[in-house]
C-alpha positions as CSV (number, residue, x, y, z in Angstrom):
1,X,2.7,-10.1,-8.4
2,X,0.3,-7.3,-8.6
3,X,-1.8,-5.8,-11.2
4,X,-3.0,-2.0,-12.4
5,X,-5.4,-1.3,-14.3
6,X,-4.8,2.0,-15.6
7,X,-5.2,4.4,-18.5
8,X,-3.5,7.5,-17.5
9,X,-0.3,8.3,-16.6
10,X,0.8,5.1,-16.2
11,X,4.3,6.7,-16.5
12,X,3.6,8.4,-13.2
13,X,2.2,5.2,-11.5
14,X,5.5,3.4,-12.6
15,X,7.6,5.9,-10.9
16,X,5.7,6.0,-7.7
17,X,5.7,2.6,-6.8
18,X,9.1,2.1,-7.4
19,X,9.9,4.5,-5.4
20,X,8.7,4.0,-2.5
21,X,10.4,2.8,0.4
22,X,8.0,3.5,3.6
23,X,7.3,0.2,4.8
24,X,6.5,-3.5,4.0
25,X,6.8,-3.6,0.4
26,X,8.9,-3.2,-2.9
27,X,7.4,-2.7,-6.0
28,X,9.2,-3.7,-9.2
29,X,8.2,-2.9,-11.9
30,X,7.6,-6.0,-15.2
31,X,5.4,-5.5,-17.9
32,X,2.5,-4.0,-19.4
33,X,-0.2,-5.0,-21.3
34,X,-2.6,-2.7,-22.6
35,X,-3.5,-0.4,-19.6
36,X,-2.7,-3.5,-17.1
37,X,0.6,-2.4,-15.4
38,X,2.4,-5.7,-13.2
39,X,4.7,-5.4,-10.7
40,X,6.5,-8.3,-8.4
41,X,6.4,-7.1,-5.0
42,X,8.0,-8.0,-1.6
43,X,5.8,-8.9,1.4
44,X,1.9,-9.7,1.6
45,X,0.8,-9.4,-2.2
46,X,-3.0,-8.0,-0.5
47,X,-1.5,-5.6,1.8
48,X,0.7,-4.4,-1.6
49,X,-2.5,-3.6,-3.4
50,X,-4.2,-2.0,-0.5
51,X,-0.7,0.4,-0.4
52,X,-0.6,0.8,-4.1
53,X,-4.5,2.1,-4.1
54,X,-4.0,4.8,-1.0
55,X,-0.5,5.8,-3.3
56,X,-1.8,6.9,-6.2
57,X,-4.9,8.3,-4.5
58,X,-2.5,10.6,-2.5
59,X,-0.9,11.7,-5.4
60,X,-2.6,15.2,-6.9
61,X,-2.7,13.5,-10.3
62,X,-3.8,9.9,-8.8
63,X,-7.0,11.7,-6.6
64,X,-9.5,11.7,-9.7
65,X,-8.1,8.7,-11.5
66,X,-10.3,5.7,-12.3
67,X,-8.1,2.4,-12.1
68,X,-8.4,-0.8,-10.0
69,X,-5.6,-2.8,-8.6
70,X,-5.6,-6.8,-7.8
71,X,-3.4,-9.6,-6.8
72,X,-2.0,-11.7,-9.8
């Protein structure tokens, strides 16, 4: 499981991850709480994170967006 911190389009995040099917990892998406977004993933929960981070930094939205992402 996976965390996001996030206060903006968190809709957009959501979507993202889900989507993605380039590699190692799945992201599902479970709950939120406040701005924390969690997701279950498949593979190493780390090597998730690291994915999720260069994601939404790709994305033109995600490239100015404060947020942190950790495992748990």
């Amino acid at each position: 499981m996976i965390t996001i911190s996030l206060a903006m389009s968190q809709d957009k995040a959501i979507a993202l991850l889900e989507a993605y099917t380039g590699g190692d990892f799945t992201f599902k998406y479970v709950d939120k709480t406040g701005i924390k977004l969690k997701f279950e993933v498949t593979g190493d929960a780390e090597g998730a994170v690291k994915k999720a981070k260069e994601l939404i930094k790709a994305e033109s939205w995600g490239a100015n967006l404060y947020f942190s992402a950790s495992v748990g």
